[in-house]
VORO-743689 format. One record per residue (C-alpha): x, y, z; residue in three letters. Coordinates in steps of 0.1 Angstrom, whole numbers, plus 5000, padded with zeros to 4 digits. Example, Ala and Ser with C-alpha at 12.3 -4.5 7.8 and 13.67 -1.06 7.14 Angstrom:
// VORO-743689
512349555078ALA/513749895071SER/
//
This chain:
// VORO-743689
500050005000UNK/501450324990UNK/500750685011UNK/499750984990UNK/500251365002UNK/497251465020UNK/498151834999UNK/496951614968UNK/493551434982UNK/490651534962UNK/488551594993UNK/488951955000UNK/488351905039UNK/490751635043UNK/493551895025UNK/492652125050UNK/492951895078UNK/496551985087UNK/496452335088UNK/493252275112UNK/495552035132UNK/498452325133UNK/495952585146UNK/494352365171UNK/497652255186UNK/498752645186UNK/495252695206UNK/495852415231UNK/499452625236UNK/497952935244UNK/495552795269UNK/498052605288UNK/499852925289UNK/496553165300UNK/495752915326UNK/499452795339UNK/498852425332UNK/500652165318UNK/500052085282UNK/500051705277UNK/501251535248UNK/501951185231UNK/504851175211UNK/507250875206UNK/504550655220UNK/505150865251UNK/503151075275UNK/504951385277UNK/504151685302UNK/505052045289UNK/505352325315UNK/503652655310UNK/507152795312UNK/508652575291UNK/505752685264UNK/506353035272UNK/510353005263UNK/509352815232UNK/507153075222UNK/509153355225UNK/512053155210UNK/509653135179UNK/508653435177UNK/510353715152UNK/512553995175UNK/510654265182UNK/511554625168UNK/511454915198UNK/
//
């Protein structure tokens, strides 16, 4: 069985799907953030915890420098 790009499905929802994904995972950061709790994730087969802090540092790591 051979996996095609989901960019190239012909169901315009399911092409969409990953951008949804990417904004609802940005979402889940923000409220872990707003609220100062852990944001939980699977990854490796793994639980993982993910501070608030350690969201905050990633976040400002991320974002562009700021011009003063």
């Amino acid at each position: 069985m051979t996996m095609k790009n989901i960019d190239e499905a012909k169901d315009p929802d399911l092409r969409a799907s990953v951008a949804a994904m990417q904004r609802a995972a940005l979402i889940a950061r923000h409220t872990a953030i707003q609220t100062n709790t852990d944001l939980v994730i699977m990854k490796n087969g793994q639980l993982l915890r993910i501070s608030p802090e350690e969201l905050r540092r990633h976040m400002q790591e991320d974002s562009p420098p700021q011009n003063d």
